[in-house]
TORNULO-299329 format. One line per 8 residues: their letters; for each residue x, y, z of C-alpha. Coordinates in pm, 1 decimal, decimal comma. Layout:
N
a	X/Y/Z  ...
This chain:
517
xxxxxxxx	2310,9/20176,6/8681,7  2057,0/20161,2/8403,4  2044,9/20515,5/8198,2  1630,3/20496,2/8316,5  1812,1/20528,3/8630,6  2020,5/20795,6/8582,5  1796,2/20998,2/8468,9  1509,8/20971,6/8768,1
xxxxxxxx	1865,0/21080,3/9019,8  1910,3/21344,9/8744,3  1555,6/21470,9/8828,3  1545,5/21439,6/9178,6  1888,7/21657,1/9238,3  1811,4/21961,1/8960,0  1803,0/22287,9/9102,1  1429,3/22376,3/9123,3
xxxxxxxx	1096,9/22142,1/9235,7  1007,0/22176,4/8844,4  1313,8/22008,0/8739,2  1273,3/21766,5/8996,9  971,2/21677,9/8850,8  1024,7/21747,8/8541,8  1285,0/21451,8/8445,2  1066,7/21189,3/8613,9
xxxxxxxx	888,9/20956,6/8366,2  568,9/20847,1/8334,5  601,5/20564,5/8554,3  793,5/20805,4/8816,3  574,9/21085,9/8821,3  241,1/20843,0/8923,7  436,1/20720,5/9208,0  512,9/21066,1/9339,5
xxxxxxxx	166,6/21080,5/9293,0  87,0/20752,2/9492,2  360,7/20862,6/9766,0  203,4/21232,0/9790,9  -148,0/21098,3/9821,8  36,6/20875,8/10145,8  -49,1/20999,3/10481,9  241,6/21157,3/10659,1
xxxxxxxx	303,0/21020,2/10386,2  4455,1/20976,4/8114,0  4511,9/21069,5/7962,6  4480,9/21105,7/7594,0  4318,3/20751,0/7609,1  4017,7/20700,8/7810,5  3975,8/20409,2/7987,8  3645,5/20366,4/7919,1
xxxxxxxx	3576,9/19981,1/7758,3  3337,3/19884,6/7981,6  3165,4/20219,7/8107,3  2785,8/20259,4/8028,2  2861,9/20471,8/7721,2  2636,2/20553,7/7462,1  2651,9/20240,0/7153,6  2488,5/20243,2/6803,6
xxxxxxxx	2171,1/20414,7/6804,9  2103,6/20619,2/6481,6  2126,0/20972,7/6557,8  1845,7/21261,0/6592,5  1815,5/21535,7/6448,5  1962,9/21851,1/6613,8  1813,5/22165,6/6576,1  2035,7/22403,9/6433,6
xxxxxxxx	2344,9/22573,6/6433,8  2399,4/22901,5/6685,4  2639,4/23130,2/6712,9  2691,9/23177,1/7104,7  2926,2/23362,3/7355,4  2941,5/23368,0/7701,1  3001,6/23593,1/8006,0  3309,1/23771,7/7956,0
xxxxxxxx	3567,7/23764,3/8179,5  3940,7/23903,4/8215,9  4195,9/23716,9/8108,7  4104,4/23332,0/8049,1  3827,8/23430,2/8293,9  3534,0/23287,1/8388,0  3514,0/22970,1/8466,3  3404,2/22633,0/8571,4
xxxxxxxx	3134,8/22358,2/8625,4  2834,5/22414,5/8752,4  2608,4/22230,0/9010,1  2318,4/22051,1/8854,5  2081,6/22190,9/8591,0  1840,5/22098,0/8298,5  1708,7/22324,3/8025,1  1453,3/22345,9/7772,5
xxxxxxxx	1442,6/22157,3/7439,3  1597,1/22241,4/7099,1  1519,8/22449,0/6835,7  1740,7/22684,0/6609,4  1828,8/23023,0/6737,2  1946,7/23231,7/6466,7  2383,8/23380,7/6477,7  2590,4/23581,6/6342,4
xxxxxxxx	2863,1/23407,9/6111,9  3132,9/23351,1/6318,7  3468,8/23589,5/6239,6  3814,0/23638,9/6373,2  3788,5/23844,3/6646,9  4174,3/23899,2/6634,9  4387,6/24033,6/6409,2  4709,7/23831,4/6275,2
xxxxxxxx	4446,2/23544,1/6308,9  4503,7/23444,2/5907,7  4779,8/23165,3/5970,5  4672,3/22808,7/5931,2  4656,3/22709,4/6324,4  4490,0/23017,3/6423,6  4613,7/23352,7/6617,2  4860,9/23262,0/6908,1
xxxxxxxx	4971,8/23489,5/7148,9  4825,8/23549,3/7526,0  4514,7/23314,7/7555,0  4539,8/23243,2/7160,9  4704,1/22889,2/7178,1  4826,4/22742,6/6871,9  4584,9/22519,4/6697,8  4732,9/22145,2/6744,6
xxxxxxxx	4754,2/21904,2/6447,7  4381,4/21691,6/6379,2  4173,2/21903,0/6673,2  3837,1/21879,0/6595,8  3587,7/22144,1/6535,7  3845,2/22393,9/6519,5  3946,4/22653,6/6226,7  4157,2/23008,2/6249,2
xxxxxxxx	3865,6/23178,1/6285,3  3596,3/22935,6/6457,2  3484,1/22662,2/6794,0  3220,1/22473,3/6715,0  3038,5/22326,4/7023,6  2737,9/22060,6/7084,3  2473,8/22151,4/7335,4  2249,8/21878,9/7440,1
xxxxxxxx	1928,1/22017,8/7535,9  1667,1/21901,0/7769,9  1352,8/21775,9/7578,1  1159,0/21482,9/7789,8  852,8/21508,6/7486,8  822,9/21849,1/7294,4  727,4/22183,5/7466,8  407,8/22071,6/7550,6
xxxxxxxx	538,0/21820,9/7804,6  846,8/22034,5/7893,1  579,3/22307,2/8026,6  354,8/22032,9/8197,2  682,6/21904,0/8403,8  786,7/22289,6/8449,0  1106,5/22258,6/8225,3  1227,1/22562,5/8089,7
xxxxxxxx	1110,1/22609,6/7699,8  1351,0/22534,7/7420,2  1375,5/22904,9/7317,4  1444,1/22988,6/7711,7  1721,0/22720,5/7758,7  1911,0/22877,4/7420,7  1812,9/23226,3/7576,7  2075,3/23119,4/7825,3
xxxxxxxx	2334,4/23013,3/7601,3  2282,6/23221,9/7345,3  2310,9/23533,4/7581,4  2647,1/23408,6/7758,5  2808,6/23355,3/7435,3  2675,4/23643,4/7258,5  2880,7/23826,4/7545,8  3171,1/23589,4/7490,1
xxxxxxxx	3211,2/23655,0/7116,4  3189,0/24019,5/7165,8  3473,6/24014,1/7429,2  3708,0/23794,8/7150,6  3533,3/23471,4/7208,9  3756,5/23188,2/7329,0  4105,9/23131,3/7281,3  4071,7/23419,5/6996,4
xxxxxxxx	3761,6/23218,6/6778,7  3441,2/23291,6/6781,6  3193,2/23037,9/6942,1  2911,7/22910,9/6749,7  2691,7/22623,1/6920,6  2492,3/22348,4/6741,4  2192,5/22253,0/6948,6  2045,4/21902,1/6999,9
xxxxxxxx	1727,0/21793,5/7164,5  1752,2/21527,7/7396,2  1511,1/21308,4/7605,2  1719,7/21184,2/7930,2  1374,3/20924,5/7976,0  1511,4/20721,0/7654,7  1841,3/20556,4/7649,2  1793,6/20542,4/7274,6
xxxxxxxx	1715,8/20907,1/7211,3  2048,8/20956,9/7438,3  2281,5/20702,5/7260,3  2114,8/20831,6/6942,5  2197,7/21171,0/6997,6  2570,9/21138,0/7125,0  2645,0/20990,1/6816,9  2487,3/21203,8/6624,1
xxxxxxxx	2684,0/21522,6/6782,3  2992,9/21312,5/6783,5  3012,4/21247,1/6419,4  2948,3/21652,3/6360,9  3262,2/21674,2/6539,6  3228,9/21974,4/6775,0  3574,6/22053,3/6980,9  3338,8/22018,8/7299,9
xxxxxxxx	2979,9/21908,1/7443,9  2823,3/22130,9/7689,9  2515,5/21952,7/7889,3  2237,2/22125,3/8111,6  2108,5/21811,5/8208,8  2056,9/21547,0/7942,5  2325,7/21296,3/8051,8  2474,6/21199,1/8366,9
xxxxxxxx	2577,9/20970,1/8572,6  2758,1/20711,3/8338,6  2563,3/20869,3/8035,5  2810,1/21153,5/7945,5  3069,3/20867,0/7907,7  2961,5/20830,7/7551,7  3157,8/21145,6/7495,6  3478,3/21050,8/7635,3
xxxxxxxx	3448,9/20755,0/7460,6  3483,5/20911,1/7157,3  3758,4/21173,2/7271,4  3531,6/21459,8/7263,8  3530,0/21706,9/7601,2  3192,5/21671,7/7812,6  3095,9/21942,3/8036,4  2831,6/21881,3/8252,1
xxxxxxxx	2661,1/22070,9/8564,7  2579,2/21800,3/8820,8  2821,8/21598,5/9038,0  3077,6/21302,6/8917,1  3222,2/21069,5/9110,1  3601,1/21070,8/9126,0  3672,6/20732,8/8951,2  3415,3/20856,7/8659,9
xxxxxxxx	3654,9/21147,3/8610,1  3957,1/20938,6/8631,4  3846,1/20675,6/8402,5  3722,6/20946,7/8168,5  4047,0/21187,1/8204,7  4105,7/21372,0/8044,5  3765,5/21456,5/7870,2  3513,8/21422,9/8164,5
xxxxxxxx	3464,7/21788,8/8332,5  3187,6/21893,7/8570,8  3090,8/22112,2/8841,2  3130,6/21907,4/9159,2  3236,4/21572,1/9325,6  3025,4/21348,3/9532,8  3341,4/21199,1/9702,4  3484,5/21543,1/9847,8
xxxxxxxx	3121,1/21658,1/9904,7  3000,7/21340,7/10109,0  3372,7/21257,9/10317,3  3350,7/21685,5/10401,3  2993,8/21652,7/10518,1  3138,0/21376,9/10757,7  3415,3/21549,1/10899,8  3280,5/21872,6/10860,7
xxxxxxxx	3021,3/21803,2/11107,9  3298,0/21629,7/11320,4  3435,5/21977,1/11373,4  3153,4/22128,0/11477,2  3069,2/21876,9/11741,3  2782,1/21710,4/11624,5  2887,9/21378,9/11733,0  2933,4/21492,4/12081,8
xxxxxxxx	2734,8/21336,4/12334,9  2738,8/21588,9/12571,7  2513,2/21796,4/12277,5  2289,3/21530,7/12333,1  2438,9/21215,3/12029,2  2412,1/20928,5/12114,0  2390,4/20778,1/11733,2  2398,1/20818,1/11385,7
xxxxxxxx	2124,5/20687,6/11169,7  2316,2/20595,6/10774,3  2064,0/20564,9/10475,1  2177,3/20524,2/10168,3  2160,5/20386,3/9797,5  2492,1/20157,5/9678,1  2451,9/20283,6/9335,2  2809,6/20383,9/9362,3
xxxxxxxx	2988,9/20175,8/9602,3  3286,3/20325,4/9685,9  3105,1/20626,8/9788,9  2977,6/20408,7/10074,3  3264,7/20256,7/10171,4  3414,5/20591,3/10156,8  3151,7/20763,4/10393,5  3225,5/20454,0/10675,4
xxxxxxxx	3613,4/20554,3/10668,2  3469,7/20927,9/10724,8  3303,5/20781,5/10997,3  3563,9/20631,4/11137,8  3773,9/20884,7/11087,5  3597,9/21142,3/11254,5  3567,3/20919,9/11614,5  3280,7/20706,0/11534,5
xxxxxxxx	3269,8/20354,6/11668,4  3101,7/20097,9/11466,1  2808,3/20037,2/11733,0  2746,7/20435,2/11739,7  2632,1/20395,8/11315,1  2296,8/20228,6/11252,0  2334,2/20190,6/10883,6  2030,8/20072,9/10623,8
xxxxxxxx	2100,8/20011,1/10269,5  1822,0/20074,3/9973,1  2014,6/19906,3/9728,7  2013,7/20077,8/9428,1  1626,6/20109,2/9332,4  1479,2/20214,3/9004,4  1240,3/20449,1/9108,6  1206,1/20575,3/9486,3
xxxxxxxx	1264,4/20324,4/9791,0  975,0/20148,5/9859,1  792,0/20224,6/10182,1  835,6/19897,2/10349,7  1206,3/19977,1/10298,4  1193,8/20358,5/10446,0  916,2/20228,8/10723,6  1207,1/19904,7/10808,2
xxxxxxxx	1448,8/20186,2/10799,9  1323,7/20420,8/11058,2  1170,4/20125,3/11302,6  1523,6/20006,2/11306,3  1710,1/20342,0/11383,4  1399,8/20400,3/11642,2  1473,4/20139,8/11786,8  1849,5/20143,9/11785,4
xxxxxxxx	1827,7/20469,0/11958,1  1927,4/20692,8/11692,5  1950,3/21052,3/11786,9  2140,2/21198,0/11439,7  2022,9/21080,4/11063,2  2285,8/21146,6/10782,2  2219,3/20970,5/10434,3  2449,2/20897,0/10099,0
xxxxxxxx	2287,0/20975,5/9722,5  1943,3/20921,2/9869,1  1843,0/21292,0/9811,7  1561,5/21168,7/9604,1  1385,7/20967,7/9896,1  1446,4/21238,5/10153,6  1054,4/21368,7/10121,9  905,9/21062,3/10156,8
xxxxxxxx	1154,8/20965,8/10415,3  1091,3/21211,3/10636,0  708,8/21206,3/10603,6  705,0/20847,0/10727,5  961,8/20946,5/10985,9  686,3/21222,5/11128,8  421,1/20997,7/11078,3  625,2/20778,2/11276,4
xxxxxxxx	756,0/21041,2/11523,0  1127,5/21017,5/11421,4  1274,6/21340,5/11503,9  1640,0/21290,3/11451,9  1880,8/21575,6/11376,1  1969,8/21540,9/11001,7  2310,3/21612,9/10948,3  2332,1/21632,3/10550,7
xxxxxxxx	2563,9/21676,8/10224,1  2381,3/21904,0/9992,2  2387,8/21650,9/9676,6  2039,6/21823,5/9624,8  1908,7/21872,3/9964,9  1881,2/22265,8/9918,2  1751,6/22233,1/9559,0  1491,9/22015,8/9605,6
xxxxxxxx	1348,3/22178,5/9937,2  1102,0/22404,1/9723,3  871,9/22190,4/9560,5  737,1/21873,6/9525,3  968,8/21658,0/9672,1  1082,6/21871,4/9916,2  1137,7/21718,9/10292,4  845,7/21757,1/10527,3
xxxxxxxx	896,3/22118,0/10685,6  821,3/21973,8/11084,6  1055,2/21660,4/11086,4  1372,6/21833,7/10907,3  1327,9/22144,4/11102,8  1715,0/22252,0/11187,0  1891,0/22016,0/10994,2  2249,6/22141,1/10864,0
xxxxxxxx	2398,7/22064,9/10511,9  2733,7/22109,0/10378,1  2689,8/22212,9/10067,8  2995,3/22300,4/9790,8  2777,4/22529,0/9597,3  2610,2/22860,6/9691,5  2229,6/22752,4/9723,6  2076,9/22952,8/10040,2
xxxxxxxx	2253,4/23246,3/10040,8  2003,8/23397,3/9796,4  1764,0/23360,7/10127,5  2057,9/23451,7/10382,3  2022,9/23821,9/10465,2  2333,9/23986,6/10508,6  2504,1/23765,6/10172,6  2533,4/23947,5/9860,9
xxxxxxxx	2596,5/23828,2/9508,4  3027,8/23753,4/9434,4  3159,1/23871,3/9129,8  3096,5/23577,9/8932,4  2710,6/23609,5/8998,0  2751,9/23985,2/8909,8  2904,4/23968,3/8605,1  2617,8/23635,4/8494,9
xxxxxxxx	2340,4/23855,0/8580,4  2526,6/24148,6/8389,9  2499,4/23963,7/8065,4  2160,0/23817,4/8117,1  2006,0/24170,8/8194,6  2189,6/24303,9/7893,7  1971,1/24074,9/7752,7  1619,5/24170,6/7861,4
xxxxxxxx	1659,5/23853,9/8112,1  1641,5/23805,5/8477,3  1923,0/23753,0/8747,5  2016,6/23375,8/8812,0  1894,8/23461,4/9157,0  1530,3/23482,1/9039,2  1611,3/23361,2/8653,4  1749,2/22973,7/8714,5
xxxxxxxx	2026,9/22832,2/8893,7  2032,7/22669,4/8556,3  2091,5/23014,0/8416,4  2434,0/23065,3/8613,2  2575,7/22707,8/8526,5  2521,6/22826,8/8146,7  2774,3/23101,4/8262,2  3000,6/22848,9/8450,0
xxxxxxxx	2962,8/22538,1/8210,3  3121,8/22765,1/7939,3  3383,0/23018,7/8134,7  3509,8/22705,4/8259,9  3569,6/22583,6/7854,9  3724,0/22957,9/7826,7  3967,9/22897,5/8098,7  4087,2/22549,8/7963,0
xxxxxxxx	4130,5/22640,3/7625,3  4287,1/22971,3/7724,7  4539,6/22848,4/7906,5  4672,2/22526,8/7763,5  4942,9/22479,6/7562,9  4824,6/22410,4/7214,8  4466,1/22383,8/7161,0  4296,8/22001,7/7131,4
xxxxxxxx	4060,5/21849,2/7309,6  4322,4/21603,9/7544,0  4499,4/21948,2/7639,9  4146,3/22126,4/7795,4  4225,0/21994,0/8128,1  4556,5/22080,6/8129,6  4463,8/22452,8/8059,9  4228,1/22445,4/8314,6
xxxxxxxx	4514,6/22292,3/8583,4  4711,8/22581,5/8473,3  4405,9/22815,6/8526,2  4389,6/22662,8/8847,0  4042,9/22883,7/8954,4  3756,4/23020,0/8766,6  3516,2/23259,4/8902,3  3155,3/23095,1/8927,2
xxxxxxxx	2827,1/23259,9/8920,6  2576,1/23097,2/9147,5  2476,2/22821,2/9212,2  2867,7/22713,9/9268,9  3087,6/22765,5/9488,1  3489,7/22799,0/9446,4  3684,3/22560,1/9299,0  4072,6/22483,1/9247,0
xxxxxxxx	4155,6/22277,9/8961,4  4509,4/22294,6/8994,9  4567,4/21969,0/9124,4  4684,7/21654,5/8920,2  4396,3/21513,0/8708,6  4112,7/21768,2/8865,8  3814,1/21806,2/8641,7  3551,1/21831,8/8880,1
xxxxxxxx	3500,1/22152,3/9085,9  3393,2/22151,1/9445,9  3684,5/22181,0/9635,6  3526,1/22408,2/9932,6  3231,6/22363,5/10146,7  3080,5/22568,6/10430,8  2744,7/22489,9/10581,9  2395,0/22577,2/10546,3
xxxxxxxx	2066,0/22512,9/10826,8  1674,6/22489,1/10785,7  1476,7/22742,2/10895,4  1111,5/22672,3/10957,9  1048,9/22998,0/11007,2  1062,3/23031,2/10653,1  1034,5/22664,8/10519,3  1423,4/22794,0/10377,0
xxxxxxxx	1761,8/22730,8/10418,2  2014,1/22953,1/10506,4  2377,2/22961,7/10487,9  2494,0/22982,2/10922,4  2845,1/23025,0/10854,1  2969,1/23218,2/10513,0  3359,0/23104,7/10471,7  3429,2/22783,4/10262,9
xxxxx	3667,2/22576,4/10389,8  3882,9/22344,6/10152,2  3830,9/21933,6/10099,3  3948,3/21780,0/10409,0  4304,6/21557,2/10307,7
């Protein structure tokens, strides 16, 4: 997939209609335009040789060094990755020189004791005293254009950071060091800007990059590639984070996300043809492969017979599907009989799929994996209202409780909005969902370093095995990472419906279950 590419999935899944919009390029955002106008319209080695990381560019500027801390949190607390998000552009926030937090913290490798590893030989961006990290900000082109695309300003997306390791530092900071952060703007729209800027970061040697949203996909691999920790807030796929191990981390995993939608839904009888199925509409985007062949196991798994799956395949497009595809794809499941629609990483065509399908009067029951579903239901690409009416979606994070009465923010939300009101700021309820993947993205660096046996960048993981959980503020869900290799968080689901009473979803049953085997 072409880093253009990555970056228009990158804007379709972010957590608000602005971000969806807001990563599109030029060329993308005029056909949104077009289709709106539309009636109805492993290791300490990577193995990473042939991955789509980022190559030779000459570097960009950064813009400045930060101190930062982040949410505090008992004892190697906080915690993980979080689901998708995107942030403002650069600029320098000012710090406070960084200081040991600890005393005894004078010998060469740093203070060791309880959460105070010893400092391995050659680690990177590490002193007695001092982490140094790289945060890639979101920049498409300069405020002016951030605002027009509704991307939070620079100043806002530090605001984040800054806050959550402002609160960090004061509570020790991590593994007994204070935190200070080097920003970088980035524009996820140009492949050199983003090869430009990894390299740039890499050679200032930071023990870790944290992302809000300028790389994904195969992207962040430029980090791994160069043995330096990438923490990112959207989903990976599980080969990425194998190939990548161990310096690939982020919030969530298509594979668990997509085969627990399947089976999920299994469980709840949806496939049932006494509740009226008869069969199951599959649209998708091969971009990733083995997430397809994955989901037709699921399907198999879960009692389906190959004559009860109508399946249509996008390829793997640059921009959205084109409408003869989505008009081919709807005659044929009309036609077919298809009572059920479920779809694989095509999140990003899901308004303009279902417009044609009410235009078309295709009323199937969408039964969906929240890869962005939720997120994107708010704005401009969000589904039409009539034709998704009571779909379900399994979703791994916690997007549409905040519109659930009854649910109330978990302690990982409570302690986020803690810091960020400490702060003057709002709560990531009403702030950002961005705003509470700051929170994870970095209590999830806490709990690696914190817990690993000597501090370097090829132990993180290990540390965070050993952590095995970290409590996440919204918009994720739980996670256990203390399974062989696990870098990726969502390891529970539970399931959410559309309400067109209010145009919202809402979570219809509160416990998350664990990945089915």
């Amino acid at each position: 997939m072409r880093p253009s590419q990555e970056f228009r999935f990158w804007a379709r899944r972010a957590p608000t209609a602005e971000r969806v919009t807001a990563g599109v390029a030029t060329l993308v955002v005029l056909a949104l335009v077009v289709w709106l106008l539309l009636p109805g319209s492993e290791r300490a080695a990577t193995n990473l040789a042939a991955s789509g990381g980022a190559s030779g560019a000459s570097g960009g500027e950064a813009s400045g060094a930060n101190t930062a801390g982040a949410a505090a949190g008992g004892q190697g607390a906080a915690a993980a990755a979080a689901a998708s998000a995107t942030g403002g552009g650069g600029g320098v926030a000012g710090g406070s020189a960084a200081h040991a937090a600890t005393p005894g913290a004078g010998s060469a490798s740093g203070p060791v004791g309880p959460g105070c590893p010893p400092l391995a030989a050659g680690t990177k961006g590490v002193t007695a005293t001092q982490i140094r990290i790289a945060v890639m900000i979101v920049d498409i082109a300069g405020p002016a254009a951030d605002s027009t695309f509704g991307i939070a300003a620079p100043d806002q997306q530090r605001a984040d950071y800054n806050a959550i390791l402002d609160s960090i530092n004061k509570a020790g900071g991590i593994a007994c060091r204070q935190v200070v952060a080097q920003y970088y703007n980035v524009n996820p729209a140009d492949q050199n800007d983003q090869q430009s800027k990894c390299l740039t970061a890499v050679q200032a040697q930071p023990f870790v990059v944290v992302d809000p949203g300028s790389y994904s996909f195969t992207s962040p691999m430029c980090f791994p590639q160069h043995g330096v920790p990438y923490f990112g807030g959207f989903f990976n796929t599980l080969r990425q984070s194998h190939d990548a191990y161990p310096y690939l981390f982020n919030l969530g995993a298509y594979d668990h996300l997509y085969r627990d939608s399947v089976l999920g839904f299994g469980e709840r009888g949806a496939y049932d043809p006494a509740k009226g199925f008869k069969k199951l509409g599959f649209f998708y985007r091969n971009c990733h492969q083995e997430l397809v062949d994955q989901e037709f196991a699921a399907f198999h798994q879960a009692g389906l017979r190959d004559d009860q799956i109508v399946s249509y395949n996008f390829g793997c497009p640059a921009d959205f599907a084109s409408p003869s595809d989505l008009q081919q794809a709807i005659l044929k499941f009309k036609t077919a009989g298809v009572t059920h629609a479920t779809a694989v990483y095509a999140y990003g065509d899901i308004a303009n799929f279902t417009n044609v399908a009410q235009q078309q009067g295709f009323n199937p029951q969408y039964l969906l994996a929240d890869d962005g579903i939720i997120a994107i239901s708010y704005g401009n690409l969000r589904p039409n209202p009539q034709n998704i009416a009571n779909a379900l979606a399994v979703t791994s994070g916690r997007y549409a409780e905040e519109k659930t009465p009854g649910l109330q923010p978990t302690a990982g939300t409570v302690a986020c909005d803690a810091i960020y009101k400490a702060h003057g700021m709002k709560p990531t309820y009403q702030l950002d969902p961005e705003a509470g993947n700051a929170c994870n993205e970095l209590w999830m660096i806490k709990a690696g370093a914190e817990h690993a046996p000597a501090l370097s960048a090829s132990t993180l993981a290990v540390g965070l095995q050993r952590a095995r959980t970290v409590e996440f503020s919204y918009p994720n869900g739980p996670n256990d990472f203390g399974g062989p290799q696990v870098t990726l968080g969502g390891e529970f689901w539970r399931v959410a419906q559309y309400f067109p009473d209010c145009s919202c979803w809402r979570v219809i049953d509160p416990t998350f279950r664990p990945n089915h085997p």
